[in-house]
Each structure stands twice: as structure tokens, then as C-alpha cells.
C-alpha positions as CSV (number, residue, x, y, z in Angstrom):
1,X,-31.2,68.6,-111.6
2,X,-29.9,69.2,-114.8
3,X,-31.7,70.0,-118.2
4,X,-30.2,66.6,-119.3
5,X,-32.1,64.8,-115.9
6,X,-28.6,64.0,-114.3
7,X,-28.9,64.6,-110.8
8,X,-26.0,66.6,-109.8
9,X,-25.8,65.1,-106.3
10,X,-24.2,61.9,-108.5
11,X,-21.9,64.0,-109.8
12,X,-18.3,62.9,-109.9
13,X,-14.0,63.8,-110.6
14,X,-14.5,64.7,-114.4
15,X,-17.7,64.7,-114.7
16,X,-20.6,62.2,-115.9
17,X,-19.7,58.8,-117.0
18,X,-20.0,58.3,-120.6
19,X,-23.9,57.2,-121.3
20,X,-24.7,59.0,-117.9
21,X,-25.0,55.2,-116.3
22,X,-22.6,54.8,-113.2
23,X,-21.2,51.3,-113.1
24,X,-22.9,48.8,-109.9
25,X,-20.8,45.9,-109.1
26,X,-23.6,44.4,-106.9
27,X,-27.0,42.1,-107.7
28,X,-30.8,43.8,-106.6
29,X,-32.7,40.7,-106.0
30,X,-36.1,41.9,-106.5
31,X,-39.6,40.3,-104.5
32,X,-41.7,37.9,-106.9
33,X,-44.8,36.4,-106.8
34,X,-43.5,33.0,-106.5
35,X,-41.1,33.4,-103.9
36,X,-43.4,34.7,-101.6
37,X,-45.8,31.6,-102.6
38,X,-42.7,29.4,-101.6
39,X,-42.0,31.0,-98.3
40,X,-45.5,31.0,-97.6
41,X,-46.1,27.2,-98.2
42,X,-43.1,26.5,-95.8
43,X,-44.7,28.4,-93.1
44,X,-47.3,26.0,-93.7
45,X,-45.3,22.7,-93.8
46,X,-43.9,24.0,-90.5
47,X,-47.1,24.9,-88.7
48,X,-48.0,21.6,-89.4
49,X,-45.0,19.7,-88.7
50,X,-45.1,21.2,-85.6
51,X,-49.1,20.8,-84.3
52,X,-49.5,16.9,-85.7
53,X,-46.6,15.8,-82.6
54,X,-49.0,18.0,-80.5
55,X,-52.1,16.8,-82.0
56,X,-50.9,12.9,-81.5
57,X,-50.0,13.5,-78.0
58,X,-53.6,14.9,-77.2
59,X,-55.5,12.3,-78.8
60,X,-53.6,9.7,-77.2
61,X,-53.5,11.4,-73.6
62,X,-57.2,11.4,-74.5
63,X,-57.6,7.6,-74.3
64,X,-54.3,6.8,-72.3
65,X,-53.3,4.4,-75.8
66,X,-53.0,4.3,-79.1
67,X,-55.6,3.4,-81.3
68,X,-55.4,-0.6,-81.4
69,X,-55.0,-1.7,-85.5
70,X,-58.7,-4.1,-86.3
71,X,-56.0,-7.4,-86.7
72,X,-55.1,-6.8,-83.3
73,X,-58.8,-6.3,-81.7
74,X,-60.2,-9.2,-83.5
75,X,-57.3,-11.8,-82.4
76,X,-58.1,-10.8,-78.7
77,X,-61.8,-11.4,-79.4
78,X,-61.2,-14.5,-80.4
79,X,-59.0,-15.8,-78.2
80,X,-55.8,-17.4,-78.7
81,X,-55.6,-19.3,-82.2
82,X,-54.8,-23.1,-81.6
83,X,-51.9,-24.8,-83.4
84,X,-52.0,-26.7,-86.1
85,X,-52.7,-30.5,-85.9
86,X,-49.4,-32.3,-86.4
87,X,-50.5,-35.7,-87.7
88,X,-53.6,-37.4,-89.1
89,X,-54.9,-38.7,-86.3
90,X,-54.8,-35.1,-84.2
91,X,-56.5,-33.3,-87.3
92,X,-59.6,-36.3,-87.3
93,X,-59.9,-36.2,-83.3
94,X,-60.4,-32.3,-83.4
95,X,-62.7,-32.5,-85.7
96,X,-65.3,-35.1,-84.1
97,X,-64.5,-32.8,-81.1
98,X,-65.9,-29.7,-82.6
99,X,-68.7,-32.0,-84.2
100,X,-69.6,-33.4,-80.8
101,X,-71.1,-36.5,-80.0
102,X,-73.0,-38.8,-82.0
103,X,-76.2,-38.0,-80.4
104,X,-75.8,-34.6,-80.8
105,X,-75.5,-34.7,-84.4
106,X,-78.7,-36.9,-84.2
107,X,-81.0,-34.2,-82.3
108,X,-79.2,-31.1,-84.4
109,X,-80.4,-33.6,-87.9
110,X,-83.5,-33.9,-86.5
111,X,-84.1,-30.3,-85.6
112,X,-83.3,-28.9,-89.0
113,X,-85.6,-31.6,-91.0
114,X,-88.3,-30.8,-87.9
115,X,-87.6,-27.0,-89.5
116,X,-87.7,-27.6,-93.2
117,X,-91.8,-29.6,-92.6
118,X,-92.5,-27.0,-90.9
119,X,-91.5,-24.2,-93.5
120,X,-92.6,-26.6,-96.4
121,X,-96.0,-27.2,-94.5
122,X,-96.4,-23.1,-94.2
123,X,-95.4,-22.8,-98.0
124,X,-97.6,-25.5,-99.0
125,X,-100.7,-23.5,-97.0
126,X,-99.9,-20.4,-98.5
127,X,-98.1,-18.2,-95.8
128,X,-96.8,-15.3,-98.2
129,X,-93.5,-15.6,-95.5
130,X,-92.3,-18.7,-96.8
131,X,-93.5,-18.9,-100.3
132,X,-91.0,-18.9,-103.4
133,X,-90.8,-14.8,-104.6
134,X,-92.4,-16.0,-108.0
135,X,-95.7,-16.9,-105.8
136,X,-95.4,-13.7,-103.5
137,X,-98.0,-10.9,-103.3
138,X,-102.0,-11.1,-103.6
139,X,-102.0,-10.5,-107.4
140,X,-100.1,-13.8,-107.4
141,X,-102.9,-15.4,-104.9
142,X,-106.0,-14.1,-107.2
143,X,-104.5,-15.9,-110.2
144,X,-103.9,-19.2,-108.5
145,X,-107.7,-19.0,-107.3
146,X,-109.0,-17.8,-110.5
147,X,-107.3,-21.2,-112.3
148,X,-107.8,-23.5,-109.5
149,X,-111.5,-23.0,-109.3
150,X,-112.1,-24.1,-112.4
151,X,-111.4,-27.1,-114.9
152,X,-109.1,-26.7,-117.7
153,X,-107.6,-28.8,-120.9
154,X,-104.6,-28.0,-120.2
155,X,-104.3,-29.6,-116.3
156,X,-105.5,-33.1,-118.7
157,X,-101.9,-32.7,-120.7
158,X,-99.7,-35.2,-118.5
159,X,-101.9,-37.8,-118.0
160,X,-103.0,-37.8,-121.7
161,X,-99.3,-37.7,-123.1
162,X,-98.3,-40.8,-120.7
163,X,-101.3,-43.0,-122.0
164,X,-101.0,-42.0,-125.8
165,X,-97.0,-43.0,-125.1
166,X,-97.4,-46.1,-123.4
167,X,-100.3,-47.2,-126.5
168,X,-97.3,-46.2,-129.1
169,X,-94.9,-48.8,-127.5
170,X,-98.1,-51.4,-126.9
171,X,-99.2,-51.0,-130.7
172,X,-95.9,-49.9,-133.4
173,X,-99.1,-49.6,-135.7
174,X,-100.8,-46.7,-133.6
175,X,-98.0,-44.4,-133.9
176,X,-99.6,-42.4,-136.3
177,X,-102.6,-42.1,-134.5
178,X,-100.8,-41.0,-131.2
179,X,-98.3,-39.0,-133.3
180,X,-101.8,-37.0,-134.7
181,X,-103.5,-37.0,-131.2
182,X,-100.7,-35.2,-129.3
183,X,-100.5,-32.5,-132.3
184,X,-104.3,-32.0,-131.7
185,X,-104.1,-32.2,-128.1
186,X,-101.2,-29.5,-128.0
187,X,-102.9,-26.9,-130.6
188,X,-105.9,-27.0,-128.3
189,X,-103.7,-26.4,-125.2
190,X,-102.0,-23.3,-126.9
191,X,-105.3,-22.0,-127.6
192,X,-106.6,-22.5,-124.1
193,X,-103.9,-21.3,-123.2
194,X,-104.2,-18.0,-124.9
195,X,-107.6,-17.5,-124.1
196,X,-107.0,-17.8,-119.9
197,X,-103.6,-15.6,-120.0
198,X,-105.8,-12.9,-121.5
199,X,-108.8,-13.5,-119.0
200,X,-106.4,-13.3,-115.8
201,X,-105.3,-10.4,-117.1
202,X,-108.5,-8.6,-117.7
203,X,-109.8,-9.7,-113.6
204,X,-106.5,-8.7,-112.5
205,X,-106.6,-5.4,-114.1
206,X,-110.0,-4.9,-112.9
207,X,-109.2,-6.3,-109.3
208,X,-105.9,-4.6,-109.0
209,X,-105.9,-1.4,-111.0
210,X,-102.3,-0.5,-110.2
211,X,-100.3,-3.4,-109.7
212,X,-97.6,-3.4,-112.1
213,X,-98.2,-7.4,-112.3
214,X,-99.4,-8.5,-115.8
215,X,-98.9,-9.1,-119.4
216,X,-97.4,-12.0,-120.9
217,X,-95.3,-13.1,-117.5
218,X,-98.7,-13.0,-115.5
219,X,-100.3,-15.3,-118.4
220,X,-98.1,-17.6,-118.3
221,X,-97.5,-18.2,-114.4
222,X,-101.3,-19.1,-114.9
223,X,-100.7,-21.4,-117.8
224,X,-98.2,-23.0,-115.8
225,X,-99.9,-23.4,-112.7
226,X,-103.0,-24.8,-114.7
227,X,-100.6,-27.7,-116.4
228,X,-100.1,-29.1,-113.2
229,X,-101.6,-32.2,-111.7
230,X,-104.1,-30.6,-108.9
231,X,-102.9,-32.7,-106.3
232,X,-99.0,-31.9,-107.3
233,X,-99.4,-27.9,-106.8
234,X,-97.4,-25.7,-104.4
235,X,-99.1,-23.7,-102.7
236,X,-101.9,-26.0,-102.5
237,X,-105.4,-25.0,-104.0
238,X,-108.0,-23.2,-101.8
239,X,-111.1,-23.4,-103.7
240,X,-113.1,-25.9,-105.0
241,X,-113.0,-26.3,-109.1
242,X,-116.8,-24.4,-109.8
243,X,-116.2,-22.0,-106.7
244,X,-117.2,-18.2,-107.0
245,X,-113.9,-16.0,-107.0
């Protein structure tokens, strides 16, 4: 080595070259990170090129077939799809045929209204299966009690409203008068109607301490059900008006 750090064994015919850097025709392609990312990825791609034939193979030795696509399982459910009627007359003919015959038709009418009494007759008694989901639940029970044991204004509002109209048309001179009485009649219905939304609220809170049930919606579906002509509500009442609830 010399003092310069020239290693002698380099040492050439006269001497160093000048700057001491000998000339090197050829490229030193040297490892980077990415190309051993790259060849590492394609070892990949092949492993798995190479497994998914084997992988196939196995699955379908397995079951002996393919997996059948859902289009082709439900056609052979079904059966074989019939053509398409070619006239008219063919179309009308399979259609009574899949309707069947006339008496048929008859005993399938008859069961389904034989089916609708009997579900109206079970709503109409109060089975909590067949009732509409606004009369559901026992909260809903206690406040159709509550106003059907008992008389109210409010139940009086038809009946009242048809005579006093019926007297306007009789009598052009009694429109005033009628005009007065329904304003009188319907300021004592709002304030009946006040005071029983806030009582079924007060018994229901008492009865059912945590029922989420109440409020103004409660109130009302009480006022409503106490407008009604007693005869005309569904469910139909199970106390007597002046029964203890």
C-alpha cells in the first residue's frame, strides 16, 4: 500500500493512471429494495398460479361436479318451462285451466270469506292476535274499559250533529240557532275531551308504571274511541257504562 492508498498490486506499464481511477468498461448492477419486492411477488403469482388448478381439481374430485350456477338449480326444480301460448284462445284456455273449475273457485271464495268472519269475529272480541297494532297491548285494553264504562258528551256528537243538520234544511230560519248549538256543543266536547285524555293518563300511569304508552297519543286514542257510537266500536265493549274498572 502506498502512502498515497494506491494498492500496488493495481499497478500497471508506466505507472498509475492519471487521477489514480483505472477505466471499467462494464455495468455493476447493484441489489435494491424493490427488485427483490418484484421478484418476490412473482414467486407469489406463481405459487398461486400453480395451487388454484390443484385446488379446483380437489374440490371438484370432492363432489364428482362442479358447482351447479342458482339459474341452473332452480330451472330443474321447477321443471320444464312451458311455451308460450300462440293465440288468444290457447292463452284464455290455460288460464281457466290453472283457475280450475267453476266449483272450485266457489268452495276456495267461500273458504276465504269463511276466514275473514272468523278473524273479524276474533278482532271484534278482543283477541290481542288479530286486533289492528293501534289496539294491541293491555295498556290499550285498560283505556277502552276505562271509556266504555262510562257515559260521555262526546259519544252524543254524531247523533246531535245529524239532527241539528237535518233542522237547518227543515227551517232556513234556524240556521243560526244550529250554527250557535254545534259551536256550543263542540267547545264542550274539547273540554271533555281534555279532561278524560288527562284522567286515562293519570290510571294508566298508576296501573302501568313503566309502559312507555301515554301522553297526548294515549289521550286521544281515548277521545276517539269515546266519539264513537257504542254499538259501532271495534273491539266491542266489555263492560257495562257505570261498571267498576
Amino acid at each position: 500500500m502506498y502512502g498515497d492508498g494506491r494498492d500496488p498490486a493495481f499497478r500497471c506499464e508506466g505507472g498509475f493512471p492519471p487521477g489514480g481511477v483505472f477505466p471499467y468498461s462494464g455495468r455493476v448492477k447493484l441489489l435494491r429494495r424493490g427488485d427483490s419486492d418484484n421478484s418476490d411477488k412473482r414467486d407469489v403469482e406463481v405459487a398461486e398460479s400453480s395451487t388454484a388448478p390443484e385446488a379446483e381439481s380437489a374440490e371438484q374430485a370432492g363432489k364428482g361436479r362442479p358447482t351447479p350456477k342458482r339459474r341452473d338449480a332452480e330451472a330443474r326444480r321447477r321443471g320444464p318451462v312451458a311455451p308460450a301460448p300462440l293465440t288468444a284462445k290457447e292463452a284464455r284456455a290455460r288460464k281457466k285451466a290453472t283457475r280450475g273449475s267453476k266449483e272450485e273457485r266457489k268452495v276456495a271464495a267461500a273458504e276465504r270469506r269463511a276466514t275473514a268472519a272468523e278473524r273479524r269475529a276474533r278482532m271484534l272480541a278482543g283477541e290481542d292476535k288479530y286486533l289492528l297494532p293501534r289496539d294491541k297491548g293491555p295498556v290499550r285494553a285498560y283505556v277502552r274499559d276505562i271509556v266504555d264504562a262510562r257515559r260521555n258528551l262526546v259519544g252524543l256528537f254524531m247523533p246531535l250533529a245529524l239532527v241539528l243538520i237535518m233542522a237547518m234544511f227543515v227551517s232556513p230560519a234556524l240556521q243560526a240557532i244550529v250554527t250557535l248549538a254545534m259551536l256550543i256543543m263542540m267547545m264542550f266536547m274539547a273540554i271533555e275531551g281534555v279532561w278524560l285524555g288527562r284522567k286515562i293518563n293519570n290510571q294508566v300511569r298508576e296501573r302501568f308504571p313503566d309502559t312507555p304508552d301515554g301522553g297526548f297519543k294515549l289521550g286521544w286514542y281515548a277521545f276517539v274511541r269515546a266519539s264513537q257510537i257504542r254499538k259501532l266500536r271495534a273491539p266491542k265493549p266489555r263492560v257495562r257504562p257505570g261498571d267498576a274498572i
